[in-house]
ChimeraX commands (.cxc) that place a marker at each C-alpha (Angstrom):
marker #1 position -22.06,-40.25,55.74 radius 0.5
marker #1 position -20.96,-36.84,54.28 radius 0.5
marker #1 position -20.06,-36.37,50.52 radius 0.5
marker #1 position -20.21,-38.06,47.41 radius 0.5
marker #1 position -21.25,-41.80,47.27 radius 0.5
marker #1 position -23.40,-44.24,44.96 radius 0.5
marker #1 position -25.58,-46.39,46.62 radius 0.5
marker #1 position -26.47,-49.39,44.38 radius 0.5
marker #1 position -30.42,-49.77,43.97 radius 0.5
marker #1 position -32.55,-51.62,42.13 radius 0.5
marker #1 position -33.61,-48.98,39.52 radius 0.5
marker #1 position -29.98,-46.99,39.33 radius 0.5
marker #1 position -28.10,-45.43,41.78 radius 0.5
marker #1 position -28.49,-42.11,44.27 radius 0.5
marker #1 position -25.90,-39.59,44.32 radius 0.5
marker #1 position -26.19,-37.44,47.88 radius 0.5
marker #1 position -25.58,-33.63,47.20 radius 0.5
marker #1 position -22.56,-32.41,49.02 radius 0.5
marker #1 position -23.72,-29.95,51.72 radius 0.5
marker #1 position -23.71,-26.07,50.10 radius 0.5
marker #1 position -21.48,-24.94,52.55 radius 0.5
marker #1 position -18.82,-27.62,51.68 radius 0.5
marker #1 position -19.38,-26.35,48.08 radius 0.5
marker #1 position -18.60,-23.45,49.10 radius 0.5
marker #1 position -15.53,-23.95,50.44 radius 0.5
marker #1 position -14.25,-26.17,47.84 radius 0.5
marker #1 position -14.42,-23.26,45.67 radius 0.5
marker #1 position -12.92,-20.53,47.95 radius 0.5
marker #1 position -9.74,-23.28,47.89 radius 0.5
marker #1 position -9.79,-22.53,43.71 radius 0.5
marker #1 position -8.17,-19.11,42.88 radius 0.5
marker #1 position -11.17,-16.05,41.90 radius 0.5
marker #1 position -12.10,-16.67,38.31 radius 0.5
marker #1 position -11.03,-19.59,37.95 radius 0.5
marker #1 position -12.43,-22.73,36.00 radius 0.5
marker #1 position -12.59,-24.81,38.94 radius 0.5
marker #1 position -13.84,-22.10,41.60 radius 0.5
marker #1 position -17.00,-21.46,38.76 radius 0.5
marker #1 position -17.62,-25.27,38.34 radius 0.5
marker #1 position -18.61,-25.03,41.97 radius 0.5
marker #1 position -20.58,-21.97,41.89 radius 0.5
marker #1 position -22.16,-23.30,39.07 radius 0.5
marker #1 position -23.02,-26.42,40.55 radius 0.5
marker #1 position -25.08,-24.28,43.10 radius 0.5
marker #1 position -26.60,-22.51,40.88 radius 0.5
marker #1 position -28.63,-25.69,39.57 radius 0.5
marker #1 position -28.97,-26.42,42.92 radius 0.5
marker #1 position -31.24,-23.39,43.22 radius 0.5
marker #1 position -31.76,-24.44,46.72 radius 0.5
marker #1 position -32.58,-23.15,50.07 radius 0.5
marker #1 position -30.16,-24.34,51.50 radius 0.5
marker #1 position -27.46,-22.78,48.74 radius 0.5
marker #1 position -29.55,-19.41,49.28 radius 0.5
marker #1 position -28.51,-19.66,52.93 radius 0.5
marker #1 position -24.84,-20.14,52.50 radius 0.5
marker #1 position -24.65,-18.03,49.74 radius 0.5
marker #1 position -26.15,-14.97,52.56 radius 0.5
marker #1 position -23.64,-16.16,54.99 radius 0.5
marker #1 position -21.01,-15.26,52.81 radius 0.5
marker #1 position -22.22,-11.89,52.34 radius 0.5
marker #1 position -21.92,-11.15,56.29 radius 0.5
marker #1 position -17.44,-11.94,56.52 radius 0.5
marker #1 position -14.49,-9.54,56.61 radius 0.5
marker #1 position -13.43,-11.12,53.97 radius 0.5
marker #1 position -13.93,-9.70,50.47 radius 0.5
marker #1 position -13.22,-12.91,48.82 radius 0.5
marker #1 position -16.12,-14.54,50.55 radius 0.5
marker #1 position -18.42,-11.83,50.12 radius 0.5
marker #1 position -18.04,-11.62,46.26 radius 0.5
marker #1 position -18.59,-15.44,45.93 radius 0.5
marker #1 position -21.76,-14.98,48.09 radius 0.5
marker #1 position -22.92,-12.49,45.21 radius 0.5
marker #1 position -21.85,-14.97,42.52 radius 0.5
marker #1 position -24.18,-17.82,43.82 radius 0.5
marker #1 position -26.85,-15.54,44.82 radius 0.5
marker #1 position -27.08,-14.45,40.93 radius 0.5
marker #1 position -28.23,-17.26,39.54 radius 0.5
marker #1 position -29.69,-19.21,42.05 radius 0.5
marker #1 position -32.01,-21.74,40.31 radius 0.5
marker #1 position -30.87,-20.68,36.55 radius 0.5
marker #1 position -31.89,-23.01,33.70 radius 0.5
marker #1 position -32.11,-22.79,29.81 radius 0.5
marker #1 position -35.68,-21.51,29.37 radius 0.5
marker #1 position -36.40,-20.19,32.78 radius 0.5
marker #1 position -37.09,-16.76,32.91 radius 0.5
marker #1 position -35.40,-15.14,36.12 radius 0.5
marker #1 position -39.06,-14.24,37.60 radius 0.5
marker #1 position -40.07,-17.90,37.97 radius 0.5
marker #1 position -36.85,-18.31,39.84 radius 0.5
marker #1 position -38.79,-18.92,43.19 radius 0.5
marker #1 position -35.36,-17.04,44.67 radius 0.5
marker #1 position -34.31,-14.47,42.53 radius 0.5
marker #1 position -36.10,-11.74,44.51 radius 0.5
marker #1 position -34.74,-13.10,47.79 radius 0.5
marker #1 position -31.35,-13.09,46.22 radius 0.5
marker #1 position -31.74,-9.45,44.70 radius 0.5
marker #1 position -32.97,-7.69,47.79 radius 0.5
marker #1 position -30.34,-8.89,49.77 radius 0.5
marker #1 position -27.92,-8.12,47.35 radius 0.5
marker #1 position -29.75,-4.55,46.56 radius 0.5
marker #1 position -28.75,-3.81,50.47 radius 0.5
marker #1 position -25.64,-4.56,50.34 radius 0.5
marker #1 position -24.28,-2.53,47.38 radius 0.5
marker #1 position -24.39,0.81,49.04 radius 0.5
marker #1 position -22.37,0.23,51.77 radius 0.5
marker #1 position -19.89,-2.44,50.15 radius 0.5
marker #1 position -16.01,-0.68,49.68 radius 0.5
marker #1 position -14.32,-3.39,48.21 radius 0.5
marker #1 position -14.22,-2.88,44.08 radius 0.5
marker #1 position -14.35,-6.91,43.45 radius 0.5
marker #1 position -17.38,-7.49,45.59 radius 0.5
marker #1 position -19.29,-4.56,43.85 radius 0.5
marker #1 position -17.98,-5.99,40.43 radius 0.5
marker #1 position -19.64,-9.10,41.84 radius 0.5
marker #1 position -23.30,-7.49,42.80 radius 0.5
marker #1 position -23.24,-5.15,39.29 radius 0.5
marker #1 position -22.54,-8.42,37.74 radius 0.5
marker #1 position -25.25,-9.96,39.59 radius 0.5
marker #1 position -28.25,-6.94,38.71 radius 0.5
marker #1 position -27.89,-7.97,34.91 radius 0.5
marker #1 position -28.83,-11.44,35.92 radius 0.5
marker #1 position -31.22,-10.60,37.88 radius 0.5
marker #1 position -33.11,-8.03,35.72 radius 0.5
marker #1 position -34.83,-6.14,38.33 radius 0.5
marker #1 position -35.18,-2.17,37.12 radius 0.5
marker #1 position -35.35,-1.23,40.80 radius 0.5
marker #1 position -31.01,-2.06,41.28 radius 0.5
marker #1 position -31.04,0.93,38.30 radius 0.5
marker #1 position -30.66,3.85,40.57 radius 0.5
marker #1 position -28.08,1.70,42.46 radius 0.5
marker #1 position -25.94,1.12,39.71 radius 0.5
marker #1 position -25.71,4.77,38.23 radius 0.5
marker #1 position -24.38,5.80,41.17 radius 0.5
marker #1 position -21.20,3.59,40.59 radius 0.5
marker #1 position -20.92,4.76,36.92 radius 0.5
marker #1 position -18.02,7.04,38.27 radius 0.5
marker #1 position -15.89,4.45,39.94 radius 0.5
marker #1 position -12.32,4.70,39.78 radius 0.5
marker #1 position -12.65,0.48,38.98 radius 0.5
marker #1 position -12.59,0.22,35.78 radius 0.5
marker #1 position -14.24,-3.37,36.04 radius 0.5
marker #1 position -16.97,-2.46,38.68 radius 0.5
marker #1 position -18.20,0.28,35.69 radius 0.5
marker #1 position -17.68,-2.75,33.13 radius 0.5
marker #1 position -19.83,-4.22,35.24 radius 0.5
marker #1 position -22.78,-1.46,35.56 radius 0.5
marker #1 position -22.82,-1.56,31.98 radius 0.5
marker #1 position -23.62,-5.42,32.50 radius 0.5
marker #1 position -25.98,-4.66,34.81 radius 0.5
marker #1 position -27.66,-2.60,32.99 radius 0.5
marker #1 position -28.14,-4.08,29.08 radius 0.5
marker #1 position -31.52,-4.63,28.25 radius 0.5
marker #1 position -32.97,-1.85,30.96 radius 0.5
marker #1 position -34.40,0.63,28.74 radius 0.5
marker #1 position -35.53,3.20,32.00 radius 0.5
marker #1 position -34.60,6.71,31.53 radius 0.5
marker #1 position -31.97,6.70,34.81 radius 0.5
marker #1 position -30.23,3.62,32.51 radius 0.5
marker #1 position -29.97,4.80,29.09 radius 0.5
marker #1 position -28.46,8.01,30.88 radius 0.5
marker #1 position -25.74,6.25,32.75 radius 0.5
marker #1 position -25.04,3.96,29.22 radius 0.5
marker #1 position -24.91,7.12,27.36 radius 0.5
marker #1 position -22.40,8.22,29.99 radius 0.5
marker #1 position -20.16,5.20,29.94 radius 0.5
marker #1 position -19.96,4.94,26.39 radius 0.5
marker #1 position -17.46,8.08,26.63 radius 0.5
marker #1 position -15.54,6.37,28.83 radius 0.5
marker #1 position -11.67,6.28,28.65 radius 0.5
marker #1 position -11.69,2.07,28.59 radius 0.5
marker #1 position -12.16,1.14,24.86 radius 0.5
marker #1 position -13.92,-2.30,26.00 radius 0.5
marker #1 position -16.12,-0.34,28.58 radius 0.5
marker #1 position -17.05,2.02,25.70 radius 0.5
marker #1 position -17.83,-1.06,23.29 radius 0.5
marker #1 position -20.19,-2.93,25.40 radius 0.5
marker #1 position -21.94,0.71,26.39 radius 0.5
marker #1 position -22.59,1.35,23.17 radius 0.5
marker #1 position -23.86,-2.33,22.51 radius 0.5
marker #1 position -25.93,-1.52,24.85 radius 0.5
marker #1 position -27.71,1.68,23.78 radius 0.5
marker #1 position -27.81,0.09,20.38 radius 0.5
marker #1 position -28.86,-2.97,20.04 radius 0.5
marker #1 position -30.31,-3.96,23.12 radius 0.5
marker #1 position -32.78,-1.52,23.42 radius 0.5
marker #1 position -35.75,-0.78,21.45 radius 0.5
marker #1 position -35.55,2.67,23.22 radius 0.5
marker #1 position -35.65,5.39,20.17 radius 0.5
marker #1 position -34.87,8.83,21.18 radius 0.5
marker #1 position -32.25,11.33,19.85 radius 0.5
marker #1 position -30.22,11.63,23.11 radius 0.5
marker #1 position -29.65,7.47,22.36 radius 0.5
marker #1 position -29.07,8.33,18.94 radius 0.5
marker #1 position -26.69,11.50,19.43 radius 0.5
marker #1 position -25.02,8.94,21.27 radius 0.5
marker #1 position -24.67,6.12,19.17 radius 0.5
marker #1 position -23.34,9.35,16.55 radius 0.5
marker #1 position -20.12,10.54,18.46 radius 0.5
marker #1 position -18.90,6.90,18.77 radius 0.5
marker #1 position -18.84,6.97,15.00 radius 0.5
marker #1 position -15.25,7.79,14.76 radius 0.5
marker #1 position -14.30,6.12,18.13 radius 0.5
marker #1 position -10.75,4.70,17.55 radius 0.5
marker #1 position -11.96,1.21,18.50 radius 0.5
marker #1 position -13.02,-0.73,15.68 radius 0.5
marker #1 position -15.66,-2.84,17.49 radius 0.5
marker #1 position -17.32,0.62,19.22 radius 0.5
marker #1 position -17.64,2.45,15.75 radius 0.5
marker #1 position -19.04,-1.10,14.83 radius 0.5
marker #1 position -21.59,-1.19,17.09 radius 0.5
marker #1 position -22.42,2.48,17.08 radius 0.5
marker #1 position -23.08,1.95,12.68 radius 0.5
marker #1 position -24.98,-1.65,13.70 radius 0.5
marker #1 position -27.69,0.82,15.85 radius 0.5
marker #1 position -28.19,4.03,13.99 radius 0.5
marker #1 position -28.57,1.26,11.14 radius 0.5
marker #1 position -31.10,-0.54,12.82 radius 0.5
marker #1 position -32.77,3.10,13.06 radius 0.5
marker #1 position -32.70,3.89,9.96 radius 0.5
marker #1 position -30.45,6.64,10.52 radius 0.5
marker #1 position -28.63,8.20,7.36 radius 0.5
marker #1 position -26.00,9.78,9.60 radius 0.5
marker #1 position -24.05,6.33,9.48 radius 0.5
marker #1 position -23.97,6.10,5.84 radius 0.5
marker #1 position -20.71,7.81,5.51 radius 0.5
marker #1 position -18.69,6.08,8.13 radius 0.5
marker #1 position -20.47,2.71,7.31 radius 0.5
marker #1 position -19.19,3.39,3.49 radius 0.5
marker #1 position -15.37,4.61,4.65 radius 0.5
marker #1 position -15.50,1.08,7.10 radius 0.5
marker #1 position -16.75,-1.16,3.77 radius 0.5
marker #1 position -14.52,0.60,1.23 radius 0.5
marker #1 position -11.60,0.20,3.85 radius 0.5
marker #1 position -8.90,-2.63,3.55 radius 0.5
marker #1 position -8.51,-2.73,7.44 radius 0.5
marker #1 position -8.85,-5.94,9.07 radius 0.5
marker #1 position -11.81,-5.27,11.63 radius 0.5
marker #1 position -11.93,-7.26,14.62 radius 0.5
marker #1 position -15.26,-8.11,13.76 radius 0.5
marker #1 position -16.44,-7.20,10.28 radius 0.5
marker #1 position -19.77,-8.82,10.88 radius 0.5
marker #1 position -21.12,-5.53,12.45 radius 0.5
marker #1 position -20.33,-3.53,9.55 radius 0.5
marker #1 position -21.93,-6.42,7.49 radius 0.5
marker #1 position -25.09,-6.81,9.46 radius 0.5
marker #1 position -25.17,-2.44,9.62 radius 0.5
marker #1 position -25.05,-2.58,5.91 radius 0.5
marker #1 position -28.03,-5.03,5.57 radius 0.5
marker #1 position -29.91,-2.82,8.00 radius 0.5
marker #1 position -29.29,0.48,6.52 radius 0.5
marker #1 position -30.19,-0.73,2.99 radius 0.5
marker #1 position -33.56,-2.56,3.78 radius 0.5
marker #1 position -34.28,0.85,6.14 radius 0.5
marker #1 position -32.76,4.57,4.55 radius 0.5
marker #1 position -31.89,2.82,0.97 radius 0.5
marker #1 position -28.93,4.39,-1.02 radius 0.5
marker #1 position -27.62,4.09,-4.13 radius 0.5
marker #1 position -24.08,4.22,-2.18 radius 0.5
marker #1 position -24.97,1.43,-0.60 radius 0.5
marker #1 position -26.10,-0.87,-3.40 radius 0.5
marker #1 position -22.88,-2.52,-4.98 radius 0.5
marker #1 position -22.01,-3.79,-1.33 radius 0.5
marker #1 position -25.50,-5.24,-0.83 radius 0.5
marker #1 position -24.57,-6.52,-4.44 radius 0.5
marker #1 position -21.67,-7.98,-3.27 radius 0.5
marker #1 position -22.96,-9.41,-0.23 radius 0.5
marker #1 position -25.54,-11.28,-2.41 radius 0.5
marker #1 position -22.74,-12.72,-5.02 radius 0.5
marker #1 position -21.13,-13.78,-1.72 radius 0.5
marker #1 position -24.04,-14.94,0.01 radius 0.5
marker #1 position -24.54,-17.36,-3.15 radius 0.5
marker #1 position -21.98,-18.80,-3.65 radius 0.5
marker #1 position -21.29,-20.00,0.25 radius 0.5
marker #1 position -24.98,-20.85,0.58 radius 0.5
marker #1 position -26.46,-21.68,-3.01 radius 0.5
marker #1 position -29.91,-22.35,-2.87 radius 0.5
marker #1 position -30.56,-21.07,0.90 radius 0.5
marker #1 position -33.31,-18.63,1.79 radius 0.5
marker #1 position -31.89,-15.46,2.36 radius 0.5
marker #1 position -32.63,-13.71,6.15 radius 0.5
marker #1 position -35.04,-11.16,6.29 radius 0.5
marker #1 position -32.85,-8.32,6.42 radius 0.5
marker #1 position -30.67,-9.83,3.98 radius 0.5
marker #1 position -33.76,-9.89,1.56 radius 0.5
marker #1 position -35.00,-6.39,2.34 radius 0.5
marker #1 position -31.55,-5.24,1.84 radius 0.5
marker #1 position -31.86,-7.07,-1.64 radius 0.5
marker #1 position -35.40,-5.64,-2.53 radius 0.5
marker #1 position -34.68,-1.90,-1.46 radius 0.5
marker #1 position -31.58,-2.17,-4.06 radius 0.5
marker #1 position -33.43,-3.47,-6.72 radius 0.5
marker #1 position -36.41,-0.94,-6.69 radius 0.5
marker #1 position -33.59,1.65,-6.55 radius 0.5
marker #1 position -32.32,0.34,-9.68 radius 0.5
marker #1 position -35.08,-0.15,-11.26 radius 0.5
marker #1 position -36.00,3.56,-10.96 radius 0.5
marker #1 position -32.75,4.72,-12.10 radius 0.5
marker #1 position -33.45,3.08,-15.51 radius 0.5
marker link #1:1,2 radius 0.2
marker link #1:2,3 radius 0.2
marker link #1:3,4 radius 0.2
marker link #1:4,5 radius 0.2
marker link #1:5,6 radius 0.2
marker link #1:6,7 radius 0.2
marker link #1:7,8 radius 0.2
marker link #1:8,9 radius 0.2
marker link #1:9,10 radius 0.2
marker link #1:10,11 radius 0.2
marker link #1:11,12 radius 0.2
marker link #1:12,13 radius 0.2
marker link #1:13,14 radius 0.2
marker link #1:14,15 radius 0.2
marker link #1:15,16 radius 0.2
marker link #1:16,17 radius 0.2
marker link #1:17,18 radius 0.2
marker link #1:18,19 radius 0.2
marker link #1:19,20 radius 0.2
marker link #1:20,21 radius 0.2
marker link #1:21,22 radius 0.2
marker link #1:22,23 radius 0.2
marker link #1:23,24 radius 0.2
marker link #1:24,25 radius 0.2
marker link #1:25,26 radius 0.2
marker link #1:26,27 radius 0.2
marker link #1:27,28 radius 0.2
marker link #1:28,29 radius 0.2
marker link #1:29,30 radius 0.2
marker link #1:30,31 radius 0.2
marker link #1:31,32 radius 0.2
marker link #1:32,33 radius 0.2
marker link #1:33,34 radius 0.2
marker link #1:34,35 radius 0.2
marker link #1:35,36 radius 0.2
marker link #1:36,37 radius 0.2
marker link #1:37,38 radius 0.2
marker link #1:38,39 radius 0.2
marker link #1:39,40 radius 0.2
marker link #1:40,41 radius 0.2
marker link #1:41,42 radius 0.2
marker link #1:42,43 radius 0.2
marker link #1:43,44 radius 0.2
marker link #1:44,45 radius 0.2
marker link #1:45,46 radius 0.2
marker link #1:46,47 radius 0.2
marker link #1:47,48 radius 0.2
marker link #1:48,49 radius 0.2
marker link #1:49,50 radius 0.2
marker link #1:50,51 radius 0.2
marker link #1:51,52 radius 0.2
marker link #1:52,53 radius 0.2
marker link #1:53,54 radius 0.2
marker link #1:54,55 radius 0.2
marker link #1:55,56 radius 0.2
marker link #1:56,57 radius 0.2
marker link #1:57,58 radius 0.2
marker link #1:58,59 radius 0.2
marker link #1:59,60 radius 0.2
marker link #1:60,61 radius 0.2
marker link #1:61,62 radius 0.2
marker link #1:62,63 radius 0.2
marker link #1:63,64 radius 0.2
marker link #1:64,65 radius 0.2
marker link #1:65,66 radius 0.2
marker link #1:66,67 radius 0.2
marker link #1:67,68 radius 0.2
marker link #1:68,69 radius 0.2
marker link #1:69,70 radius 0.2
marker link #1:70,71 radius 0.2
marker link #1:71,72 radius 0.2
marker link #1:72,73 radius 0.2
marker link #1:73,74 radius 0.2
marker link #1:74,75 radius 0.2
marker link #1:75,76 radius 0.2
marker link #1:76,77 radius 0.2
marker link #1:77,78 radius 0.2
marker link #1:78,79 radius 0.2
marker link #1:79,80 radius 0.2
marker link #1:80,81 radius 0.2
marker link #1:81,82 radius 0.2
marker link #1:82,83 radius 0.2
marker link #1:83,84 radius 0.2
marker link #1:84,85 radius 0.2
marker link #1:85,86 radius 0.2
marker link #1:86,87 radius 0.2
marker link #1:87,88 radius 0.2
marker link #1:88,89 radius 0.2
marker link #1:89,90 radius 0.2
marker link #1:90,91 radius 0.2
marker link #1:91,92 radius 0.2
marker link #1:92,93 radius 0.2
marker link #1:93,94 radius 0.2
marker link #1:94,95 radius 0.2
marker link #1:95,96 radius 0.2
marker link #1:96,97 radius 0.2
marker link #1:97,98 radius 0.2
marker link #1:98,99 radius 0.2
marker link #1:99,100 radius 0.2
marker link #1:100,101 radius 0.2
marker link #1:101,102 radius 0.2
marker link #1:102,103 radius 0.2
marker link #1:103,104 radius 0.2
marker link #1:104,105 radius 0.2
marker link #1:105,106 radius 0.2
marker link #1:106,107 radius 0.2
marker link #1:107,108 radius 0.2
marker link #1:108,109 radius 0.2
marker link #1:109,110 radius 0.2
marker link #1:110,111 radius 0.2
marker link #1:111,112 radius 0.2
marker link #1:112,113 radius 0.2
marker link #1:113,114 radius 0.2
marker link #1:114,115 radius 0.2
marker link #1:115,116 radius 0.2
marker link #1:116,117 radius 0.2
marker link #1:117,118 radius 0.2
marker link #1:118,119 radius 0.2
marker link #1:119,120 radius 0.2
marker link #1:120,121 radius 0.2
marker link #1:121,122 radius 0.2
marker link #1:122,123 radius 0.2
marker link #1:123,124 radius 0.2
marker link #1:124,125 radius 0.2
marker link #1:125,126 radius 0.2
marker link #1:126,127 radius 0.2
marker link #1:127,128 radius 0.2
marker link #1:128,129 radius 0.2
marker link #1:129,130 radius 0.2
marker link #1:130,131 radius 0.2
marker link #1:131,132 radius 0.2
marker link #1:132,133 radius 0.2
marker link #1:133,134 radius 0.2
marker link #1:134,135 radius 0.2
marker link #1:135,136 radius 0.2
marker link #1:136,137 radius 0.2
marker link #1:137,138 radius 0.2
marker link #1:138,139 radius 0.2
marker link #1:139,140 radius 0.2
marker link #1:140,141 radius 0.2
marker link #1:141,142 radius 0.2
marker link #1:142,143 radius 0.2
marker link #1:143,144 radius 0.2
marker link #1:144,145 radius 0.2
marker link #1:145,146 radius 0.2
marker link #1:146,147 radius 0.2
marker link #1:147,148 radius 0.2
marker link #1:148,149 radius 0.2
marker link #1:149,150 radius 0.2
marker link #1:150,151 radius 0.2
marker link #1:151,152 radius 0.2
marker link #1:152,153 radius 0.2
marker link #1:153,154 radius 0.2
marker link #1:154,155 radius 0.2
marker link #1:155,156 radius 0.2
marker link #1:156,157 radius 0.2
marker link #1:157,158 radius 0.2
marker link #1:158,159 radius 0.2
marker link #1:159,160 radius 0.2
marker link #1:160,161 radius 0.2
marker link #1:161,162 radius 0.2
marker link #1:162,163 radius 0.2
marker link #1:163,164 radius 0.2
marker link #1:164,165 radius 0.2
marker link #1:165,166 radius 0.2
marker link #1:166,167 radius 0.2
marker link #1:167,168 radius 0.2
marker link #1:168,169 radius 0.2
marker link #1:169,170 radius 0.2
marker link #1:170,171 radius 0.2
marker link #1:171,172 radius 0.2
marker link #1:172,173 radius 0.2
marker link #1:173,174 radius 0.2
marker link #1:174,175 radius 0.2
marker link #1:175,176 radius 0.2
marker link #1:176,177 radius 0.2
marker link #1:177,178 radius 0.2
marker link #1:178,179 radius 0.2
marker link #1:179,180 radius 0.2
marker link #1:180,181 radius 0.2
marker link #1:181,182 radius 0.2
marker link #1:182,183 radius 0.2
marker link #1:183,184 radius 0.2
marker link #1:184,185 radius 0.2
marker link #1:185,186 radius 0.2
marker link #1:186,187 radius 0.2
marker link #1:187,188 radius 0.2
marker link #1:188,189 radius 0.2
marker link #1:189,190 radius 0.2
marker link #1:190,191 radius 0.2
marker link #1:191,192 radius 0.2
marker link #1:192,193 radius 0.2
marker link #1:193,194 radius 0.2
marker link #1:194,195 radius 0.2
marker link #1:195,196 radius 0.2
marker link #1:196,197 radius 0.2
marker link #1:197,198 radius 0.2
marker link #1:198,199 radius 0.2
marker link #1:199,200 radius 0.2
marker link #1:200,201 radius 0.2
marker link #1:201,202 radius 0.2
marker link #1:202,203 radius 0.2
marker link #1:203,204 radius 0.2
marker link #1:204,205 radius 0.2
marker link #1:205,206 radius 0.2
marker link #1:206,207 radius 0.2
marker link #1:207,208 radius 0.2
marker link #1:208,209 radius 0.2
marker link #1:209,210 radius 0.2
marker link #1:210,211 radius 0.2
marker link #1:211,212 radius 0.2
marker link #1:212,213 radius 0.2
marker link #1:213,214 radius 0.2
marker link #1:214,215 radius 0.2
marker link #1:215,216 radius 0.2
marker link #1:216,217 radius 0.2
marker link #1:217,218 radius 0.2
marker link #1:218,219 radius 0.2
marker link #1:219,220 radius 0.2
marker link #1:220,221 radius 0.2
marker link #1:221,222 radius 0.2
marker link #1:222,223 radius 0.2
marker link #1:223,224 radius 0.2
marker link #1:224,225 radius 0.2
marker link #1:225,226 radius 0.2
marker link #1:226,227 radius 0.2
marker link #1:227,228 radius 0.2
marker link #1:228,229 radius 0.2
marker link #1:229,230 radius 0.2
marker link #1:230,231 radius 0.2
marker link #1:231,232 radius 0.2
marker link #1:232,233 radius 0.2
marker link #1:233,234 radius 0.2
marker link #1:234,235 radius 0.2
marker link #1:235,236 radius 0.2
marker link #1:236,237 radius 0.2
marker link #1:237,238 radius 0.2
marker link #1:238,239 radius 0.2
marker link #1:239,240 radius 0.2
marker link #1:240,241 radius 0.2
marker link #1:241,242 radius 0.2
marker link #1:242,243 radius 0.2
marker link #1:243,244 radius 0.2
marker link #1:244,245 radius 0.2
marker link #1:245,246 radius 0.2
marker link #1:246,247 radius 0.2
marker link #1:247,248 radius 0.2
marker link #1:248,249 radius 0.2
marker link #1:249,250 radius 0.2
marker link #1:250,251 radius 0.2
marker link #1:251,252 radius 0.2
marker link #1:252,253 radius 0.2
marker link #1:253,254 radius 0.2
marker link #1:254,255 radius 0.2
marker link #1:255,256 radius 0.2
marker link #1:256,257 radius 0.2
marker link #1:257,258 radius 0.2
marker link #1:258,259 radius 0.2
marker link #1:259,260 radius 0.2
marker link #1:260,261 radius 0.2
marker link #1:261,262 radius 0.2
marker link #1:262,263 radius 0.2
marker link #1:263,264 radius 0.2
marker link #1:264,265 radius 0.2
marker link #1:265,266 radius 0.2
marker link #1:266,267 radius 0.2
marker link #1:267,268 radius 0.2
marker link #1:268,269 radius 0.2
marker link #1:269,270 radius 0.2
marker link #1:270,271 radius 0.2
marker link #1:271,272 radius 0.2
marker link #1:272,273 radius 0.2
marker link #1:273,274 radius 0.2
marker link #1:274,275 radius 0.2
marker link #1:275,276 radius 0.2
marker link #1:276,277 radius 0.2
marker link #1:277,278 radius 0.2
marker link #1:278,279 radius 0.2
marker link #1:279,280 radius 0.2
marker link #1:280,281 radius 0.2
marker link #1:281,282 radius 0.2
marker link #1:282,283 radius 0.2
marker link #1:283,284 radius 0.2
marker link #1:284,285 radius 0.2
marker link #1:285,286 radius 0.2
marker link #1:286,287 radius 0.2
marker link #1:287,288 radius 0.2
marker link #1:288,289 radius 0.2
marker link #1:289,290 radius 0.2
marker link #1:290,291 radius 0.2
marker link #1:291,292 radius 0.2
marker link #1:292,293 radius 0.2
marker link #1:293,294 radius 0.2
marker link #1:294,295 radius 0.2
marker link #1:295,296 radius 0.2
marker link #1:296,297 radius 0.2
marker link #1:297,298 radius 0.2
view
């Protein structure tokens, strides 16, 4: 009997898996990107099967483009759990090789969106060179998608093609670049940092954000004027909490007497919401850095 069905036992029931290639073509029914067409791909990915590996390949050999990106959307997270690192995913390196030949002779922009995509999953440096050769794509999603690919990868060949992207013309491209180079990244050189400088008066709020959040986390005074104009600014950011979390950072790091009535503030703030709660780390440091300053100005 094919499908779902419950088969009364004595300790519970047993629920037969649906075959993967049935999966499969439920969700090609379900329009791309779609709820219902990622519930299925999802369900394969817990699968993590060989069997879901299989299909998953077969998809990558049609005419179709449709079928060939879904192949790469299984074949990313194959076998993907909370607390499983991808390299005890017995078939992530399967997945990525097969993927990692692919991606130089695909044409179709949503099927290379679909591999890029697939690289940041699967975390293997060598799909780097691979990737910065699509940083010029006329797609603006399949370079979204490099710069996916790509966060956390902290290889020369990568922080080059971030540092590239995060000049792009695509505000949102040039966001997550810059998140990227500045945050995730321990990387500490002054081609990321020269970077992470010109996108400090980027006309997107949340790239100057991130660009203050990692010259802050640097220590680098260069963001003290922009991170002041942002704080002393009555514009509603899209997301203050990067200007927040750059002040904390820059104070506990390059203290400045500039700086000190925010940090102030933040505290009177932090207070009042949370009386009686330990401050974070960086909140504290912050805290500390402004009171010595004080204290030395007396």
């Amino acid at each position: 009997m094919r499908g779902w069905y419950l088969r009364p036992r004595r300790h519970g029931i047993i629920r037969q898996m649906k075959p993967a290639r049935e999966v499969v073509e439920a969700a090609l029914r379900e329009e791309p990107d779609s709820h219902e067409r990622w519930h299925h791909v999802v369900t394969l990915h817990k699968r993590g099967d060989d069997e879901s590996f299989l299909a998953a390949a077969e998809l990558l050999d049609s005419p179709n483009p449709d079928r060939r990106a879904l192949g790469a959307d299984i074949l990313a997270q194959l076998g993907a759990a909370p607390g499983v690192p991808v390299e005890d995913r017995p078939l992530a390196g399967p997945a990525f090789q097969l993927l990692l030949q692919r991606i130089g002779m695909e044409p179709h922009p949503d099927v290379l969106q679909s591999i890029a995509t697939a690289f940041g999953h699967l975390a293997d440096p060598r799909g780097i060179p691979a990737l910065h050769a699509l940083r010029s794509h006329p797609n603006e999603d399949v370079r979204h998608a490099v710069v996916f690919g790509l966060l956390g990868e902290d290889d020369a060949l990568a922080v080059e093609t971030l540092v590239e992207l995060s000049r792009d013309p695509d505000p949102n491209l040039r966001d997550w670049a810059t998140f990227g180079l500045g945050t995730q990244i321990e990387r500490d050189d002054p081609q990321i940092r020269e970077a992470l400088v010109a996108r400090l008066d980027d006309p997107d709020d949340n790239t100057r954000g991130e660009a203050l959040r990692g010259l802050a986390a640097r220590g680098d005074e260069r963001a003290i004027p922009r991170l002041l104009m942002e704080l002393e600014s009555h514009a509603e950011l899209e997301d203050p909490s990067l200007v927040e979390e750059a002040l904390l950072a820059l104070a506990g790091r390059s203290p400045d007497a500039r700086l000190c009535p925010h940090v102030e503030r933040a505290r009177h703030e932090w207070d009042e919401a949370c009386p009686g709660e330990r401050m974070p780390d960086d909140f504290q440091a912050a805290v500390q850095a402004c009171e010595k300053l004080e204290g030395r100005a007396r």
